[in-house]
N, C-alpha and C positions, 0 to 999 in steps of 0.2 A: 244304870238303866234309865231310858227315859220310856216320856206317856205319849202314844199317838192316840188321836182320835179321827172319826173320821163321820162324815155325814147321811146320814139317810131318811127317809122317808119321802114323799113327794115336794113340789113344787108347794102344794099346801099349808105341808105339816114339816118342817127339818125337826131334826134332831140330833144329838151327836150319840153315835154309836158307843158299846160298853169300851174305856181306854183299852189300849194294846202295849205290852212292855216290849218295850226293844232293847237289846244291848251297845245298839249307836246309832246316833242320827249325822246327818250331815250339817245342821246345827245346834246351836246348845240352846234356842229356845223353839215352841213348836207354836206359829202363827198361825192367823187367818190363813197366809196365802197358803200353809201346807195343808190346811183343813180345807179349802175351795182349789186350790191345783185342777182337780182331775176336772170341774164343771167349768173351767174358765176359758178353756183349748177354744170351745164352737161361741165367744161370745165377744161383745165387746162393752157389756156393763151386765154386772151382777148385781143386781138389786134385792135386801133382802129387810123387812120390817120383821119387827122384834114386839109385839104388842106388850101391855099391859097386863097382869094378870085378872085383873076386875074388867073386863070387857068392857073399856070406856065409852064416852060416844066417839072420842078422839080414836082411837082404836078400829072403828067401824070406816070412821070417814077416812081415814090413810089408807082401808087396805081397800075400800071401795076406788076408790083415784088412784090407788098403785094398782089397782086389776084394768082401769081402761087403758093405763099408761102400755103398760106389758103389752096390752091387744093393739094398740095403735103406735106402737114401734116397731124395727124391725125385728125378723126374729132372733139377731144376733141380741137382743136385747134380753137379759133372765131377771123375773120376779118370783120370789118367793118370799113365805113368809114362815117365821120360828114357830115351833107349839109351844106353846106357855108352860104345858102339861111335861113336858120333857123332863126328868127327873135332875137332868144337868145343864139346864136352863138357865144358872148360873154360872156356871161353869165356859158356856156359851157364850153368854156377855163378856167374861172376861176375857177371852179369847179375841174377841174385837174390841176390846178395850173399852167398853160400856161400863158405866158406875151400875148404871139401874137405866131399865125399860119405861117408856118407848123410846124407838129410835129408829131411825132408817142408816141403810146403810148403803152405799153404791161404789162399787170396785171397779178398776178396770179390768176387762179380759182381754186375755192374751188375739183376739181379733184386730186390736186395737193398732193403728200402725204407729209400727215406734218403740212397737214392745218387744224386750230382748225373752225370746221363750226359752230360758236357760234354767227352769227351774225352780220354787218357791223361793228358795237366798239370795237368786242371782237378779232374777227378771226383776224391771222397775214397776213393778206394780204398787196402785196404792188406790186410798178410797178415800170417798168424803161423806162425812158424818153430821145428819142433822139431831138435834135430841131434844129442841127446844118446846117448851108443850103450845105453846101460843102457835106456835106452825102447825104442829100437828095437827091440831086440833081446826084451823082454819083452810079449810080445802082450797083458798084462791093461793094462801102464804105457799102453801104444800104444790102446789101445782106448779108454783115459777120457782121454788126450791129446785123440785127434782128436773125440770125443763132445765135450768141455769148447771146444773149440775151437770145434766147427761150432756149438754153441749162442750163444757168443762172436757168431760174424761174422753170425747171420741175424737172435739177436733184439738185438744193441747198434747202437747209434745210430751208422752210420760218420762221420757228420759230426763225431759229438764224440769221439768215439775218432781221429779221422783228426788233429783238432786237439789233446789230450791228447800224442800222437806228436809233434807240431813243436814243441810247447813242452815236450818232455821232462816232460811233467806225472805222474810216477811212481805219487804219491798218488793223484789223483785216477783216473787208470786202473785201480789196484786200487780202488779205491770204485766203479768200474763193472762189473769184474769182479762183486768179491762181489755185488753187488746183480743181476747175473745169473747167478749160480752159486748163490749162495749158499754152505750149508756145504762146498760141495765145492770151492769157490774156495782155500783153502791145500791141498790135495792138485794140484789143478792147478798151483801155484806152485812143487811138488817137479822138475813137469817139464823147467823150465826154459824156457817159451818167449820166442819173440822178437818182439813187435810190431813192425812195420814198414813203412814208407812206400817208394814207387817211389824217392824219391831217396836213399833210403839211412838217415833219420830214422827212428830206432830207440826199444826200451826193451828192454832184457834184464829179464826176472823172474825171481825164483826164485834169482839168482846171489851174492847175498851167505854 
């Protein structure tokens, strides 16, 4: 038997639905991409913050900057944010591979060109993860994070950044970076983010 879960509530408040027992899945583990699949079809970044449970000031300022961001992109662009309140709240972070809240998290959708829509196992989808609190908490660091980022996921190639990620190709990902950043690519690197795949196939940047 395996556990599906699946999401609801609004753009607001997510939440993960009570598990579901299945007798087979079409893979042996159950990611992000199967728990956002169905929201990903009309998009080309999912954007989703995970607040703190002490309603920080940091807290406030990300979801206030992620609410104009949402409004002043297109509407292929999705912002939501977690309930803290959600009973499986943890259960959630583990699922996008979070130690512990805050965090953003920004995914490609399947809008995106380049994306193979074959499926949660198949498609090259992947996301990039900030967690660091000095960002969060700094609304100008927070602002060219997710600006540098959403540039990242609509105009880079996900097929080869998806492949970059399984082969830990480090270099070569910052050579894709810069090449779509440019000069602002080593100030994005201050931030710290995290490239990442559904199964868990990572690159930390920034971290040396």
């Amino acid at each position: 038997m395996s556990t599906v879960w699946m999401v609801e509530g609004n753009e607001s408040r997510l939440r993960l639905s009570e598990p579901i027992n299945v007798r087979t899945m079409a893979s042996e583990q159950f990611t992000w991409a199967h728990l956002l699949y169905g929201k990903l079809g009309s998009v080309e970044v999912f954007t989703i913050y995970f607040p703190s449970r002490f309603e920080l000031e940091q807290d406030n300022i990300a979801m206030d900057a992620l609410r104009v961001f949402g409004k002043n992109t297109p509407i292929t662009t999705s912002v939501s944010f977690w309930d803290p309140t959600d009973p499986q709240f943890t259960k959630a972070l583990g699922i996008f591979r979070l130690k512990s809240p805050p965090a953003i998290v920004l995914a490609t959708g399947l809008k995106v060109n380049g994306i193979n829509p074959y499926g949660p196992d198949d498609s090259n989808i992947y996301s990039i993860v900030f967690t660091e609190s000095p960002i969060l908490a700094d609304k100008s660091k927070l602002v060219s994070a997710v600006n540098s980022a959403y540039d990242i996921l609509v105009r880079g190639d996900p097929a080869e950044l998806a492949d970059y990620l399984r082969k830990k190709a480090k270099a070569s990902l910052l050579s894709t970076i810069g090449r779509i950043l440019g000069r602002v690519r080593d100030e994005f690197l201050k931030f710290k983010p995290k490239f990442q795949l559904p199964d868990g196939s990572s690159i930390q940047l920034g971290s040396e």
